[in-house]
C-alpha positions as CSV (number, residue, x, y, z in Angstrom):
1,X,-49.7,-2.2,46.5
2,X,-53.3,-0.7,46.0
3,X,-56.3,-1.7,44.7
4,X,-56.0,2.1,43.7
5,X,-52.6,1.9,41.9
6,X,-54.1,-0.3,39.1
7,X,-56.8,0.8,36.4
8,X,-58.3,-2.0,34.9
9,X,-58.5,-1.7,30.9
10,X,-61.9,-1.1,28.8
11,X,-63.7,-1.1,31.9
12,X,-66.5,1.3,30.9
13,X,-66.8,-1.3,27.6
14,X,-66.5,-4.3,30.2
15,X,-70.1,-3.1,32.4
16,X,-71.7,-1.9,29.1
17,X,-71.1,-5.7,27.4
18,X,-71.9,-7.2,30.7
19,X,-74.8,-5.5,31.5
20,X,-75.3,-6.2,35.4
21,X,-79.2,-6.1,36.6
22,X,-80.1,-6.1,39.8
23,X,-80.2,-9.7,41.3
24,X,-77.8,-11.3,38.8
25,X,-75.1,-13.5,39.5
26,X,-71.7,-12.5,37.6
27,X,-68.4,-14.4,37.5
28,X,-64.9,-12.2,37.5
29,X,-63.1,-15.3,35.8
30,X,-59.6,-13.2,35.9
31,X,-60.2,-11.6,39.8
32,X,-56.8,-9.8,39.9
33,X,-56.7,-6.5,41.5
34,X,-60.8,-6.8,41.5
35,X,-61.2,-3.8,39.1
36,X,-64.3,-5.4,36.9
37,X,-65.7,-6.8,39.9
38,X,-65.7,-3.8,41.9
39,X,-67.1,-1.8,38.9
40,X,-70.0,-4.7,38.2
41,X,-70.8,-4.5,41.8
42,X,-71.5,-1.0,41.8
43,X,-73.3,-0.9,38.6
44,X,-76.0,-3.4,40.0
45,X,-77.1,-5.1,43.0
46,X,-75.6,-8.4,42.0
47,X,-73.2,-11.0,43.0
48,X,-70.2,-11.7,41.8
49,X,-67.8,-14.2,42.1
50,X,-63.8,-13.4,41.5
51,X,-61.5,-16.4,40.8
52,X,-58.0,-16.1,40.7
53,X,-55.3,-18.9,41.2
54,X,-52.8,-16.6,42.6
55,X,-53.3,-16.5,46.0
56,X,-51.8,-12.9,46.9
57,X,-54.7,-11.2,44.7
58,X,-57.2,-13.0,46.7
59,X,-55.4,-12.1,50.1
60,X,-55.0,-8.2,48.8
61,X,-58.7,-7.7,48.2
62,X,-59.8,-9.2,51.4
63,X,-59.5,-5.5,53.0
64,X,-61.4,-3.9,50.6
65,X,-64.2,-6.8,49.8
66,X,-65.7,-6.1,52.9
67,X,-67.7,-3.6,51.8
68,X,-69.7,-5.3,49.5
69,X,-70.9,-8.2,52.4
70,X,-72.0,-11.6,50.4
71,X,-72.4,-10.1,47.2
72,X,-68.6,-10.7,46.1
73,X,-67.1,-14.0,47.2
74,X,-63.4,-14.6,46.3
75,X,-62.3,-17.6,45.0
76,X,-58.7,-19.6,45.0
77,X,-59.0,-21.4,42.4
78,X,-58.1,-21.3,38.7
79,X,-60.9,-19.9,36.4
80,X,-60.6,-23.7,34.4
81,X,-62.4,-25.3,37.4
82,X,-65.2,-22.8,37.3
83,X,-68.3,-24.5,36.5
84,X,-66.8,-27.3,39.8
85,X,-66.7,-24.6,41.8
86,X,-70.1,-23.3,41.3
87,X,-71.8,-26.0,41.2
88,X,-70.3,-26.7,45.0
89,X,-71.5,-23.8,45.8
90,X,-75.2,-24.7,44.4
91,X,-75.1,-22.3,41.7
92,X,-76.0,-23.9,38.4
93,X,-76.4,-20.8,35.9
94,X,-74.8,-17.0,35.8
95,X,-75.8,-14.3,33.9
96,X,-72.2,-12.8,32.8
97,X,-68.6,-14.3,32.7
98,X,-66.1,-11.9,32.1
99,X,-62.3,-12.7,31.4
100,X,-59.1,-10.3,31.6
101,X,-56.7,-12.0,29.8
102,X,-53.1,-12.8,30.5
103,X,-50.4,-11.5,33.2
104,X,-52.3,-8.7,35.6
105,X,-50.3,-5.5,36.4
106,X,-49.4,-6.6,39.8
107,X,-47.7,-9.2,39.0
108,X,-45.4,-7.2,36.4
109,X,-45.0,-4.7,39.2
110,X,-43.8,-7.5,41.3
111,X,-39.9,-8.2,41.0
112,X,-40.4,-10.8,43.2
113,X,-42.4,-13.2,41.1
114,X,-40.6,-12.8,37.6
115,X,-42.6,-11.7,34.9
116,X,-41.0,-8.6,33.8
117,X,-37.4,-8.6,32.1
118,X,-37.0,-5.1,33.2
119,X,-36.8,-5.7,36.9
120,X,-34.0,-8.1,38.4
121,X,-36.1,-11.3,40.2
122,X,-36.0,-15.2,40.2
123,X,-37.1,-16.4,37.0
124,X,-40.2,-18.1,38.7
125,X,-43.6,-16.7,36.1
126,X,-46.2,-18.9,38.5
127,X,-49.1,-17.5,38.4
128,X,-49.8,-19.5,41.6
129,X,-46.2,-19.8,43.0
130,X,-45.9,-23.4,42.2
131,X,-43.5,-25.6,40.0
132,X,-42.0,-26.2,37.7
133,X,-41.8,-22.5,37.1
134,X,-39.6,-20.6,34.2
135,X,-36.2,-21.2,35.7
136,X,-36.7,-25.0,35.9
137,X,-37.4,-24.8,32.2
138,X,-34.6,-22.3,31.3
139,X,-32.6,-25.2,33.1
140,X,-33.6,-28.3,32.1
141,X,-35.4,-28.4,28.9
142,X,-32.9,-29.1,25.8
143,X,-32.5,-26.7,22.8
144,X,-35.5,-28.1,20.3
145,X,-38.0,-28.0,23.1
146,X,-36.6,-24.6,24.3
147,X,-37.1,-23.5,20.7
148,X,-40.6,-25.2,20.2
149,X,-41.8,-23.6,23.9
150,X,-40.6,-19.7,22.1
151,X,-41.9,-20.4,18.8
152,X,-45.2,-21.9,19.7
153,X,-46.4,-19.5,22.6
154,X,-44.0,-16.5,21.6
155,X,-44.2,-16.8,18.0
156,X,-40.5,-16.0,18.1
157,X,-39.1,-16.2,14.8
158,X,-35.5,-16.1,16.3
159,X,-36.6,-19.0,18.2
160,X,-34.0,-21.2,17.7
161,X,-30.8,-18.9,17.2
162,X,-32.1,-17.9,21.2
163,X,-32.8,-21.2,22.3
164,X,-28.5,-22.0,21.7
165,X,-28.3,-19.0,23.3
166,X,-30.0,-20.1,26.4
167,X,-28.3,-23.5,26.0
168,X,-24.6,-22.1,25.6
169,X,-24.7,-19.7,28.6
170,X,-26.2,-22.3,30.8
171,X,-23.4,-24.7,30.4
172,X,-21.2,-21.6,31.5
173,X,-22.9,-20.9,34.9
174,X,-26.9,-20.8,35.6
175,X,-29.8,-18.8,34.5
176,X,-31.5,-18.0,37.5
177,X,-32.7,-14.7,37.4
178,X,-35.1,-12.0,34.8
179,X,-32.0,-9.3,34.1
180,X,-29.7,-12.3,33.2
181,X,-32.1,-14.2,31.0
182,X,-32.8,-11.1,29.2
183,X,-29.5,-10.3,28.5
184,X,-28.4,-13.5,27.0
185,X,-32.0,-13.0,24.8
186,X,-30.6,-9.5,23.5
187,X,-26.7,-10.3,22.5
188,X,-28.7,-13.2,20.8
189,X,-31.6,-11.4,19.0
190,X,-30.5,-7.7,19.0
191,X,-33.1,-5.2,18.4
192,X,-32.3,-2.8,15.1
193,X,-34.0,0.6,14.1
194,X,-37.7,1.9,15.4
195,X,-38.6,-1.2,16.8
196,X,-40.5,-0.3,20.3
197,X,-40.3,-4.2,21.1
198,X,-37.9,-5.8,23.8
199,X,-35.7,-8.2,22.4
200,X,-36.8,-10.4,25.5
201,X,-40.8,-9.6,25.3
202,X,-41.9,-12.7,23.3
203,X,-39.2,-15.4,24.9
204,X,-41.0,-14.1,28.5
205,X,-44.4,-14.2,27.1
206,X,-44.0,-18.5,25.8
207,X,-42.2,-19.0,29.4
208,X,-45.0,-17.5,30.6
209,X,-47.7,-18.9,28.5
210,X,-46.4,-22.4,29.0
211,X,-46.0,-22.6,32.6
212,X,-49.2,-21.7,33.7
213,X,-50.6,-23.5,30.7
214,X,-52.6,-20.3,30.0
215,X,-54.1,-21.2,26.5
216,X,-55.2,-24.8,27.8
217,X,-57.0,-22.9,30.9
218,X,-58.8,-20.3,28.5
219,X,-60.0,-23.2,26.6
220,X,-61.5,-24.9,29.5
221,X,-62.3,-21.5,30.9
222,X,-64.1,-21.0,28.1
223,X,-66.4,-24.3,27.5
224,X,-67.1,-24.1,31.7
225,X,-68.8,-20.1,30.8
226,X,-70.6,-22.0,28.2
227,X,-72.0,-24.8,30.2
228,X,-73.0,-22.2,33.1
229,X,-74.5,-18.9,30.7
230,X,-78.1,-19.4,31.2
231,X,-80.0,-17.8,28.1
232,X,-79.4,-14.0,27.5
233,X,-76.2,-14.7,29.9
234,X,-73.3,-12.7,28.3
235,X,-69.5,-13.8,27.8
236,X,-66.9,-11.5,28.0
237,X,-62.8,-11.6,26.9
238,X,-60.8,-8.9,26.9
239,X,-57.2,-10.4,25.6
240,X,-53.8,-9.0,24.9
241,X,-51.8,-11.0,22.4
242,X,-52.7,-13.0,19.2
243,X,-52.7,-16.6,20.8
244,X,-55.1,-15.4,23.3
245,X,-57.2,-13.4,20.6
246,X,-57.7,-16.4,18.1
247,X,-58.9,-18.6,20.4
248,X,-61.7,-16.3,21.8
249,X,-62.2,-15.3,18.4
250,X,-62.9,-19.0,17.0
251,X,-64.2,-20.0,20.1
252,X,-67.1,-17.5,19.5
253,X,-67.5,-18.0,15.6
254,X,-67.6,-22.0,15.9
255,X,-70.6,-21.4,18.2
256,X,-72.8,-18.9,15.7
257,X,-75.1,-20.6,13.5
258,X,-73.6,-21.5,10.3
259,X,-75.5,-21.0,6.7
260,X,-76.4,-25.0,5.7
261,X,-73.5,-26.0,3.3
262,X,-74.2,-28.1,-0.1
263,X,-74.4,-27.4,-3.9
264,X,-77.6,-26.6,-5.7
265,X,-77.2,-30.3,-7.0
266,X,-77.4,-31.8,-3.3
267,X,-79.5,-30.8,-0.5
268,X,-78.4,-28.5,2.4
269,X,-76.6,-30.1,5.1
270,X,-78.3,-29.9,8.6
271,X,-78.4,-26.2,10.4
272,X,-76.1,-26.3,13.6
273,X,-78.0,-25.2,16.7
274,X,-76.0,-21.8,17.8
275,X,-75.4,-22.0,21.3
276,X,-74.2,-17.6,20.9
277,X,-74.9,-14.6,18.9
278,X,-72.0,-12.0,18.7
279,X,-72.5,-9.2,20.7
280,X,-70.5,-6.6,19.0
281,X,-70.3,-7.5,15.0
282,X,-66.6,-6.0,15.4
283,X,-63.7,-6.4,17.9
284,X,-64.0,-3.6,20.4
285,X,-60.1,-1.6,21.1
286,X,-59.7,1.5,24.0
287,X,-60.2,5.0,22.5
288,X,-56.6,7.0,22.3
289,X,-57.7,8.4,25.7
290,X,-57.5,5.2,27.1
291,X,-54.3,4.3,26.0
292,X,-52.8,7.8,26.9
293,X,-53.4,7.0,30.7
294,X,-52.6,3.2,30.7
295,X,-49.9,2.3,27.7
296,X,-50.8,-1.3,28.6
297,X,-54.1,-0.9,27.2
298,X,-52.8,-0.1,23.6
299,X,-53.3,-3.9,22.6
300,X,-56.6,-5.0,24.5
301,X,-59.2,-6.3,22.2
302,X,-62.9,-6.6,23.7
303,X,-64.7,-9.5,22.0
304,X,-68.4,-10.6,23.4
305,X,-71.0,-13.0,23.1
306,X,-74.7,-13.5,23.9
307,X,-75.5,-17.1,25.3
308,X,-78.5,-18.6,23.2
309,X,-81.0,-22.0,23.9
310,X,-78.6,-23.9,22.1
311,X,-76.4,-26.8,23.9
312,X,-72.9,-26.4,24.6
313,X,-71.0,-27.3,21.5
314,X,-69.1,-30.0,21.3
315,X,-65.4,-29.7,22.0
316,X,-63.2,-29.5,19.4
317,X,-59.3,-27.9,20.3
318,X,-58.1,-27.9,16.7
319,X,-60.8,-25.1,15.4
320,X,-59.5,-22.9,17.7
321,X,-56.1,-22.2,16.6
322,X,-54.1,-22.7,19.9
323,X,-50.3,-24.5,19.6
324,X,-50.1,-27.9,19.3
325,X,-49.7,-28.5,23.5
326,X,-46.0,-29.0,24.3
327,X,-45.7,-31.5,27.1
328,X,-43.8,-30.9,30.1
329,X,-43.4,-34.5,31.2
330,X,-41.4,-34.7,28.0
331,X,-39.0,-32.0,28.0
332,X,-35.0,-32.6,28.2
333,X,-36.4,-36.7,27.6
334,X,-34.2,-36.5,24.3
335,X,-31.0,-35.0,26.3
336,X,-31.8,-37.8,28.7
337,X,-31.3,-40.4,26.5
């Protein structure tokens, strides 16, 4: 499939937040079908570097990359690992890091590599093609992690009338592909009245989530953009779900200069040293026309950030709002038993 057959979302909002200048070096944390590199590129004389753990999105642009020469070098590697791979390559600061969140369009397009319930493939939902993938889980794990995997990254409320569902057609022959995992999801969880929602969209979404640990590699993603912004650098997130949103959300706010707490009968505690200012004092959404053309726009929210002097904060998972982390060396250890 083309570069040309996908439009990346809030791209105008993406190069106006990022502001490219000419000799700056940019990272493309979320690579995908190269749209916000492509569009940084052209808006500056700049470098940019595009990660991206899947490997086909890295062979894809190869065709296309050549045009730009040195100033776009691809990456294989997960955006987590960023500030490791830079370093290697003897960079030590960036001006920009910009992050498209969650799965890209190809890979929805894709039968092949499982993501969408609307298009019979192997239940696989590896970013990178690796394992254990979706169908190992829909397998193996027992009912309460099952349910604790849809609830936490899904926020399912049906979580656990779906998780006996799973469990009970399982025993009867095996799950092993989208169309018949989705199936079992809607007898389970039918959908009633207006609702434009899949009965399958938020089970797919925590398989997803969980097997490419995509809230644990934002949270690292994000601390590495921290550690490389120089001052004036800029940070980036466009995201697509709740989970996703809080944690760029918090992640931000935790790093803005608080007012000194106290009483007027005790001194003010010490200032923290803000390591960001927000860019935009409200989350940014795409403008009706927008969404008109690309439908999968309709829930993108832009949030941005301007690095400061301050050091990188220290880290602290819990402010940020992301599930309690679910183990997968532990799940089906209770069936086991």
């Amino acid at each position: 499939m083309s570069y040309a057959a996908h439009t990346a979302v809030m791209e105008k909002e993406i190069v106006v937040a990022l502001a490219p200048k000419p000799g700056g070096v940019y990272i493309d944390a979320t690579f995908g079908a190269g749209g916000y590199a492509r569009a940084i590129l052209k808006a500056a004389n700049c470098t940019v570097y595009g990660f991206d753990r899947d490997p086909a999105a890295i062979d894809r642009a190869r065709g296309w990359a050549a045009e730009f020469g040195d100033r776009l070098r691809l990456i294989n590697r997960p955006f987590a690992e960023m500030l490791e791979a830079m370093n290697e390559d003897g960079v030590a600061e960036v001006d920009g890091v910009v992050f498209d969140l969650g799965v890209s369009s190809m890979q929805i397009d894709e039968a092949e590599r499982g993501f969408s319930f609307l298009r019979e493939g192997p239940l696989s939902m590896r970013m990178d093609g690796g394992k254990p993938d979706a169908g190992d889980i829909v397998a193996e794990a027992d009912g309460r992690d099952l349910a604790a995997i849809f609830k936490a990254y899904g926020e399912e409320k049906k979580a656990g009338q779906i998780s006996r569902a799973v469990v009970a057609a399982r025993e009867e022959a095996p799950i092993t592909t989208t169309t018949q995992l989705a199936a079992i999801i809607e007898k389970a969880s039918p959908v009633y009245g207006k609702s434009r929602i899949h009965a399958a969209t938020r089970v797919f979404q925590a398989l997803r989530i969980f097997v490419n640990d995509e809230l644990g590699q934002l949270i690292a993603g994000l601390r590495a953009a921290e550690k490389l912004l120089r001052p004036a650098g800029r940070l980036v997130a466009v995201t697509f779900h709740s989970l996703e949103d809080r944690i760029v959300k918090r992640f931000l706010s935790t790093r803005i200069a608080a007012q000194p707490s106290g009483s007027r009968h005790a001194p003010p505690s010490e200032k923290p040293i803000a390591s960001f200012e927000l860019l935009c004092a409200k989350v940014l959404t795409p403008d009706d026309d927008e969404v008109m053309r690309n439908p999968r726009a309709r829930s993108a929210k832009l949030r941005a950030g301007i690095r400061l002097d301050g050091p990188p904060a220290p880290a602290n998972d819990d402010v940020l709002g992301a599930p309690r982390p679910i183990s997968m060396s532990t799940l089906g250890k209770e069936k086991n038993k």
